[in-house]
N, C-alpha and C positions, 0 to 999 in steps of 0.2 A: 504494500500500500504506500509506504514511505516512500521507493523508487519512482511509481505511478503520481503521486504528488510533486516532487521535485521535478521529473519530468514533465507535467503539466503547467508549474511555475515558469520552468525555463523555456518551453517554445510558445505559450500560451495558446496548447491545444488543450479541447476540453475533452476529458475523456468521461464515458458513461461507463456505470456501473457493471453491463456485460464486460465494459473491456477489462474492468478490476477482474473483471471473475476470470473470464480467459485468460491473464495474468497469473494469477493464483492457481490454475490448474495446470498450466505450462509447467508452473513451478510445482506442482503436485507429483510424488514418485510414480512411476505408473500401476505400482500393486496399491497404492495406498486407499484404504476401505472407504467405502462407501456408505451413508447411512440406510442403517436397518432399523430403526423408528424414526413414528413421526409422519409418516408420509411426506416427506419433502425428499427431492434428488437431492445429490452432491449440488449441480451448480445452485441452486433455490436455497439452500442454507448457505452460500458462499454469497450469495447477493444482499438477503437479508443481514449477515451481519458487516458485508460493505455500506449498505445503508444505514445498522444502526452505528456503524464508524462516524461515517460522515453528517449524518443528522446529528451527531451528538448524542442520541438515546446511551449510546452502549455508555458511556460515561456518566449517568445520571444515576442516581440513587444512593 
């Protein structure tokens, strides 16, 4: 996320949240598990908490 922000700083592209997530799976090992509760995929729980990143949620309480 940090790479993705500073990257975004310095050419002043704006990147969207799939591209955090395709980010983060790039960087993902390729055995590494996948969620088995909950009903959400891997990318659905990667995007959710790129947005509560960036909304500030995940910092609150």
């Amino acid at each position: 996320m940090t790479s993705i922000a500073r990257l975004a700083v310095d050419s002043g592209v704006t990147f969207t949240v799939d591209d955090v997530v395709d980010a983060v799976e790039r960087g993902l090992p390729e055995s590494y598990a996948t969620p088995t509760t909950g009903g959400m995929t891997r990318r659905e729980l990667i995007a959710q908490m790129a947005r509560n990143i960036l909304s500030g949620t995940m910092y609150n309480g």
